[in-house]
Structure formats: structure tokens, C-alpha cells
N, C-alpha and C positions, 0 to 999 in steps of 0.2 A: 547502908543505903548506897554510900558512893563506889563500895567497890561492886554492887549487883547493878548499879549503871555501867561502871565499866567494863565491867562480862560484857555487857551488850555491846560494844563497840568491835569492830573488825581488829584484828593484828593484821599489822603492817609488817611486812616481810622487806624492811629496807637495812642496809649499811649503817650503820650510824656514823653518820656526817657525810656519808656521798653525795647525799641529795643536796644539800646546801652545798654544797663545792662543784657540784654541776652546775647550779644553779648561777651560783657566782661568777662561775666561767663564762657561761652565758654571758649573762650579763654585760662583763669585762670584753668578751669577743665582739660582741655588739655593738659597746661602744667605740671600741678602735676603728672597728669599719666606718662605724656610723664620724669618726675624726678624720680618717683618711679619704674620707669623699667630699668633706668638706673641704680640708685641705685643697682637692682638687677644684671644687668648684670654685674657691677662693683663687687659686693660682689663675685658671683659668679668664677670669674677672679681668680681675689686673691687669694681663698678658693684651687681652681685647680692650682694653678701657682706655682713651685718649687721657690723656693730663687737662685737667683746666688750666689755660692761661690766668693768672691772677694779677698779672700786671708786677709794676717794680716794688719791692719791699722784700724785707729781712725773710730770710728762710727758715722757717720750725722746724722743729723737732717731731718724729709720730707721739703722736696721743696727746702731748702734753701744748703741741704749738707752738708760740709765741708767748705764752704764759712766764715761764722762767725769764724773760726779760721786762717784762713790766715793773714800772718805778716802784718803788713805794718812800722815795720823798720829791722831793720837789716835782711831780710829775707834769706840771705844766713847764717846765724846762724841759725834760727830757723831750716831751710830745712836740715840743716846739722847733727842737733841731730832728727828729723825724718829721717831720713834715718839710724842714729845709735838702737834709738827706733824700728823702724819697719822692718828694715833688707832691704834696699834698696842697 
């Protein structure tokens, strides 16, 4: 029975494995484009984009902040001579 279904099915006259390796290509091509215009529109952002003033205080780090300096003991010491430091 399954092989008189599969008579009925067309053969496929491909490479074996071209088509998934073109395919992949694709894919992979598409995505670089689609990272290198990002890139661009991100530089460009930046390049245009004034700084906010934030006023006086400690300078972060990208992504992470002012995180890595937060107390974890006596933090009302610590918060207490930041605020004598920084004018809080």
C-alpha cells in the first residue's frame, strides 16, 4: 500500500544536500545584512544622540551600572557618606 502511494508522488530531480546548503546560505546571508544595518542604524543613533546631563555622581559601567558598587553590608553607612560625597 505505501509503496503504490509512493509511485504516485513526483521525483524530485535535486542534489542531495544542495538545497539545504542554499538554503542555509540564505539564511546566514540575510542575516549579516540584516546585523550590518543594524549596526549602522545603531552607530548612527549614538553619533546624533546628545548625552543626558545626570548631574554629580559616580560613573557606571555599560549594562551593568552602578550595580557592582552597591553595599551589601552596612548600607546605611555606605549611602550616608554618598550623599556627603555627592551632595545628596
Amino acid at each position: 500500500m505505501i509503496e503504490q502511494l509512493a509511485s504516485l508522488l513526483p521525483e524530485r530531480e535535486v542534489v542531495a544536500g544542495l538545497v539545504p546548503f542554499v538554503v542555509l546560505t540564505s539564511i546566514l546571508a540575510l542575516g549579516a545584512v540584516a546585523a550590518a544595518a543594524a549596526a549602522r542604524v545603531v552607530a548612527a543613533l549614538a553619533r546624533t544622540k546628545p548625552r543626558p546631563n545626570y548631574g554629580p555622581g559616580p560613573q557606571g559601567i555599560l549594562i551593568f551600572g552602578n550595580a557592582l558598587e552597591l553595599p551589601t553590608e552596612n548600607d546605611f553607612l555606605v549611602y550616608t557618606t554618598w550623599a556627603k560625597k555627592w551632595g545628596a
